[in-house]
VEXDREN-2710 file (C-alpha; in Angstrom, 1 decimal):
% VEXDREN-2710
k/r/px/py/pz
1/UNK/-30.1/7.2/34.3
2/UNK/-29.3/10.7/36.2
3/UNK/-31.8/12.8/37.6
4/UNK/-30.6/16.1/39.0
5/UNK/-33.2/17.9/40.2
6/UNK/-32.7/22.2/42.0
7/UNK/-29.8/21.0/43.2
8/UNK/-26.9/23.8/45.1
9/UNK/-24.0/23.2/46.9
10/UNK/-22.3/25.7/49.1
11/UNK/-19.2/25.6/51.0
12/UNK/-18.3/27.5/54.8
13/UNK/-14.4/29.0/53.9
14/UNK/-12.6/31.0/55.8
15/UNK/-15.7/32.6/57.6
16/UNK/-17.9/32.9/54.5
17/UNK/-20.2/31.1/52.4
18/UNK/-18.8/30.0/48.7
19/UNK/-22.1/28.8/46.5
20/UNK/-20.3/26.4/43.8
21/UNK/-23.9/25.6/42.2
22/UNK/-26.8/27.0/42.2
23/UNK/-30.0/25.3/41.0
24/UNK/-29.3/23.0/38.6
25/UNK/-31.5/20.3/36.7
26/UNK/-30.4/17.8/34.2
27/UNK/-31.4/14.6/33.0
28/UNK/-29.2/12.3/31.4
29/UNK/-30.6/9.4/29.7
30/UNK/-29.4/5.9/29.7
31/UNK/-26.6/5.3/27.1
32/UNK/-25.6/9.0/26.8
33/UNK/-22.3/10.4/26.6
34/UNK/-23.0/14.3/28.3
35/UNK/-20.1/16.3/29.0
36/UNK/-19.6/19.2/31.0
37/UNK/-17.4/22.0/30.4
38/UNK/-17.3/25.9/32.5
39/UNK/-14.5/27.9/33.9
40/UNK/-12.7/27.0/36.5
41/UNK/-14.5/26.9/40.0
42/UNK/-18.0/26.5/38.5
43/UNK/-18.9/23.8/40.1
44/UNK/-18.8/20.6/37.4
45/UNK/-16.4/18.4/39.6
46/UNK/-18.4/19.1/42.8
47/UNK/-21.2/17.9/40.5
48/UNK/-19.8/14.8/39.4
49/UNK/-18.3/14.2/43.1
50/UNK/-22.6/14.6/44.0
51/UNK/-23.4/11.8/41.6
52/UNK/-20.8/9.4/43.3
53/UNK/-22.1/9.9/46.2
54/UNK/-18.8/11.2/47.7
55/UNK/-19.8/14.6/48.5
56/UNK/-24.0/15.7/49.2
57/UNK/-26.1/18.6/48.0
58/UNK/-27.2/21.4/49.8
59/UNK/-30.3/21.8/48.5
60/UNK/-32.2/19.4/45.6
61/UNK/-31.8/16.0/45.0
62/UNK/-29.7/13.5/42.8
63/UNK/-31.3/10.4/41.8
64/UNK/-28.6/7.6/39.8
65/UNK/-31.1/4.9/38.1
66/UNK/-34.0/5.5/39.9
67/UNK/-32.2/5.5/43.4
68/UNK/-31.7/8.8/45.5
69/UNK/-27.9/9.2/45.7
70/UNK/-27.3/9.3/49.7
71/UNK/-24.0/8.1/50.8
72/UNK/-21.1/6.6/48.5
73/UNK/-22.7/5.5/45.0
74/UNK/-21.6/1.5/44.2
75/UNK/-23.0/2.0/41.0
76/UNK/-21.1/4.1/39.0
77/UNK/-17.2/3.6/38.3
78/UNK/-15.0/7.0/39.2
79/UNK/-12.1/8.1/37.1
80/UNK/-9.8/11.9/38.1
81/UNK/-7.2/13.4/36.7
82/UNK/-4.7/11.5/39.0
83/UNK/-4.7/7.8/38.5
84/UNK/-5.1/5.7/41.6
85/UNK/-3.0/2.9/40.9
86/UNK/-0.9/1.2/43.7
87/UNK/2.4/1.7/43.2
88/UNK/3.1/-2.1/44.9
89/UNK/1.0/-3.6/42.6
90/UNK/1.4/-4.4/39.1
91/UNK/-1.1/-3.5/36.2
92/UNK/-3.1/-6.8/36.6
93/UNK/-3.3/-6.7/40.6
94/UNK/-4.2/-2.7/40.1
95/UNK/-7.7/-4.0/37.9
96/UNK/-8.3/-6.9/40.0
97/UNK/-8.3/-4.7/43.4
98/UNK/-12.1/-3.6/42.8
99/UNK/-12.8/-6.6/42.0
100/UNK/-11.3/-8.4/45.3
101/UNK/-13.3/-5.9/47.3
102/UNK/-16.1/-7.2/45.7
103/UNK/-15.4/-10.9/46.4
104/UNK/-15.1/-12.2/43.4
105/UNK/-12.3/-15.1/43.0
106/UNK/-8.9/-15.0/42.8
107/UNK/-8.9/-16.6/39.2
108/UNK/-12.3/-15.1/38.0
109/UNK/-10.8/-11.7/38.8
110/UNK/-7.4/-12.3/37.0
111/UNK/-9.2/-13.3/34.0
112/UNK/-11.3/-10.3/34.2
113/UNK/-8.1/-8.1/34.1
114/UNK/-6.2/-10.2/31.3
115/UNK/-9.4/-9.6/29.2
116/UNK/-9.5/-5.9/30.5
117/UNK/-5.8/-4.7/29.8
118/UNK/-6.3/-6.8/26.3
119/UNK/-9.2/-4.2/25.8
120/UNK/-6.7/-0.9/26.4
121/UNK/-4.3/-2.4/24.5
122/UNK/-1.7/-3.4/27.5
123/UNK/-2.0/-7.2/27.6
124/UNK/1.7/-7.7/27.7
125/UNK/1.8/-5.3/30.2
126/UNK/0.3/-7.3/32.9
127/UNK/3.1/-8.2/35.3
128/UNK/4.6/-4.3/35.4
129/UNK/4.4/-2.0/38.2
130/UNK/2.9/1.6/37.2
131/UNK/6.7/3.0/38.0
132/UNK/7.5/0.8/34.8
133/UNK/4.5/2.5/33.0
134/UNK/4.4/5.7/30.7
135/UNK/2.0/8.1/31.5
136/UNK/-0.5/7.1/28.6
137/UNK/0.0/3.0/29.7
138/UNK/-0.7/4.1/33.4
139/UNK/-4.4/6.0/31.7
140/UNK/-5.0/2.7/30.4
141/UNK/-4.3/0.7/33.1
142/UNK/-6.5/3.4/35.5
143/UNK/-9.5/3.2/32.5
144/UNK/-9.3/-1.0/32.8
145/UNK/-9.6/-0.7/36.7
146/UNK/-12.8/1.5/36.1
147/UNK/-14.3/-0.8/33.7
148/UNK/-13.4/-3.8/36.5
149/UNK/-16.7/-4.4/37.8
150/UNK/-18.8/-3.4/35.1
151/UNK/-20.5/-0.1/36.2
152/UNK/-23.4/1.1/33.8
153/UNK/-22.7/4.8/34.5
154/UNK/-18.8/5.9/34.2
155/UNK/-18.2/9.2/35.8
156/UNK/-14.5/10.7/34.6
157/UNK/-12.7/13.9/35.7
158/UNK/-10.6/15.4/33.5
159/UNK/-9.3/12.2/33.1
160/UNK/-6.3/13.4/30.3
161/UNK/-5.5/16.3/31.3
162/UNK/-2.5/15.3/32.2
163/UNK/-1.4/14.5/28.9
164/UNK/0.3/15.3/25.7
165/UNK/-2.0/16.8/22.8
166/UNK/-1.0/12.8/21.3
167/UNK/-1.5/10.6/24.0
168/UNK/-4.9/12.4/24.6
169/UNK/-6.5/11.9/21.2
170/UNK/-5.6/8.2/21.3
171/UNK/-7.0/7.9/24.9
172/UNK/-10.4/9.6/24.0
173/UNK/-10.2/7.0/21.1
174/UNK/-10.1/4.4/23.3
175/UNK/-12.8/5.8/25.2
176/UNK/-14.9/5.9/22.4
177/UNK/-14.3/2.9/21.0
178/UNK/-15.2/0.9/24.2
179/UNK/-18.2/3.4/24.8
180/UNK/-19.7/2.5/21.5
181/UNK/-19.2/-1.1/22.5
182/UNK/-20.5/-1.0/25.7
183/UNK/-23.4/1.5/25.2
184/UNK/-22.4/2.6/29.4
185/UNK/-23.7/5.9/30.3
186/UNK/-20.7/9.0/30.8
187/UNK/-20.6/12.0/32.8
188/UNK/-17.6/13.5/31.3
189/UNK/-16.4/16.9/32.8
190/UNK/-13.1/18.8/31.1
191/UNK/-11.6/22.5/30.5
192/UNK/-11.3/21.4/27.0
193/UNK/-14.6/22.3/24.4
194/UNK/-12.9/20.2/21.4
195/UNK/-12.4/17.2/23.6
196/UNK/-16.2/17.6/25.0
197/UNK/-17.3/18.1/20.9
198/UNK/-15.3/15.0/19.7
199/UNK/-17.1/12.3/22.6
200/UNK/-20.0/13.6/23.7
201/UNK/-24.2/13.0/22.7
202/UNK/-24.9/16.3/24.6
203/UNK/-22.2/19.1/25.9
204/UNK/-23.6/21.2/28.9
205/UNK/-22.0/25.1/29.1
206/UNK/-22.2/25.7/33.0
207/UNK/-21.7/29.9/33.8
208/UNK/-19.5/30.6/36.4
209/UNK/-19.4/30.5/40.0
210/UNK/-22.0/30.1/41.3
211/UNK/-22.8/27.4/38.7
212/UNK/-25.4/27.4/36.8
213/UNK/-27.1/25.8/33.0
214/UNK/-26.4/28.1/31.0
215/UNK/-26.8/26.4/27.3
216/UNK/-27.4/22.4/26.6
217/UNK/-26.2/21.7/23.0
218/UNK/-26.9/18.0/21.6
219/UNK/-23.8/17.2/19.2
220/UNK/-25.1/15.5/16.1
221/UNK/-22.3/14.1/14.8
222/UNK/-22.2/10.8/13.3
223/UNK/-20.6/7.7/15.3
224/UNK/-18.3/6.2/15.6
225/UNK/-16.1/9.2/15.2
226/UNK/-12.3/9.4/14.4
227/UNK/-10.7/11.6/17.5
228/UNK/-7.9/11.8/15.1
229/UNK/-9.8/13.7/12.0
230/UNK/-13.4/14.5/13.4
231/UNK/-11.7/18.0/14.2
232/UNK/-11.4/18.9/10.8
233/UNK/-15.1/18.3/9.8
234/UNK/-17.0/21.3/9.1
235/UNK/-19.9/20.4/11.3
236/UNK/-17.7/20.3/14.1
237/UNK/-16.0/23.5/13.6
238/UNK/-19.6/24.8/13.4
239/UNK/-20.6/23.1/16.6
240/UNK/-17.6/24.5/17.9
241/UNK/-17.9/28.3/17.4
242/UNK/-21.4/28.1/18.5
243/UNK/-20.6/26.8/22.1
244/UNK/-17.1/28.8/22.4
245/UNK/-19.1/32.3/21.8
246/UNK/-21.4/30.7/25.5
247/UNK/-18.2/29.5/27.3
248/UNK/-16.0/32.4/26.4
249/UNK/-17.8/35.0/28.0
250/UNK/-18.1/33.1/31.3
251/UNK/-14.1/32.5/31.2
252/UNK/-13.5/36.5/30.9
253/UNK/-15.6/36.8/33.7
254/UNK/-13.5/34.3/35.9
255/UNK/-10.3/36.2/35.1
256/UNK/-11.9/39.5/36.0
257/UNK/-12.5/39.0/39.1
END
């Protein structure tokens, strides 16, 4: 589904040439859930932001099902760290807005919605302004508006963050949950290696700036998982150790320099 082939990126600040990534290849099959996880500054956002077509390589190529990424990719569904709901308009007008730049009707695209926010659990929450929301309804409501228009490749930014320890276990549950269902294809990028353990097929260590592979590790745990207990299996504490003694290195080297 995503071909990324000798691709770098580098930036011009303040007189001098930053190189985020530096010849990277991955392929990510169709149906896979591949996160990617690095210190800070290595590079996996401007990746992601590559694959939407938002921002270009400098060198190599990006190809999203079969199509070479050039301009702003309308296949894939984009979700950050900060939600962009409308403040103006309420949780059902918020999912519908892709939609209504798509075209589709009026009263096609509300009944998309109402079957959306039933999905995340917010169905009586359709008439409420995000204001009205709580941080982990707003999530929901942001996740509904990415599923809108039905994109077979999600691409998500340290989408929770932002929240508690709680309201981030039940969100990646959600997650999973309509991942299994939906069999779409994730590029998941976080700070947090448990979090990239519990959802992902395949978790990719990136060294730090510039960014490179440094160690692909398929997770072969057994779905559907729990987000709530999967933590305390012993296969993932294993998984875990072996991917923290790659990352950890690359993090003291960040705050060395």
């Amino acid at each position: 589904m995503i071909a990324i082939e000798h691709v770098g990126k580098r930036f011009q600040a303040r007189g001098r040439t930053v190189v985020a990534l530096d010849d990277v290849s991955l392929e990510v099959e169709a149906g896979a859930f591949v996160a990617f996880v690095g210190p800070s500054g290595c590079g996996k956002s401007t990746l992601l932001n590559m694959i939407a077509g938002i921002d270009s390589p400098t060198t190599g190529s990006i190809r999203h099902d079969g199509r070479a990424v050039a301009g702003v990719n309308r296949h894939v569904g984009y979700m950050t760290q900060t939600d962009s709901l409308l403040p103006w308009r309420t949780a059902e007008a918020n999912v519908t807005l892709p939609l209504e730049l798509h075209g589709m009707d009026r009263t096609a695209a509300r009944a998309r919605a109402s079957e959306l926010l039933e999905t995340v659990n917010l169905a009586g929450f359709a008439r409420a302004f995000p204001i009205e929301l709580s941080g982990g309804m707003r999530k929901r409501v942001a996740l509904a508006q990415l599923l809108a228009y039905d994109p077979g490749t999600l691409l998500m930014d340290e989408p929770f963050g932002a929240l508690d320890a709680q309201l981030k276990l039940v969100m990646q549950q959600e997650l999973a949950n309509i991942r299994d269902r939906t069999g779409k294809t994730v590029a998941f990028v976080t700070h947090d290696l448990a979090e990239a353990i519990a959802l992902a097929d395949k978790v990719i260590v990136f060294s730090g700036r510039p960014g490179r592979i440094k160690a692909m590790r398929d997770i072969d745990l057994p779905r559907p998982r729990d987000m709530f207990t999967v933590r305390f299996e012993r296969r993932f504490q294993e998984l875990y150790e072996e991917l923290w003694s790659m990352l950890a290195p690359e993090i003291r080297k960040g705050e060395a320099l």
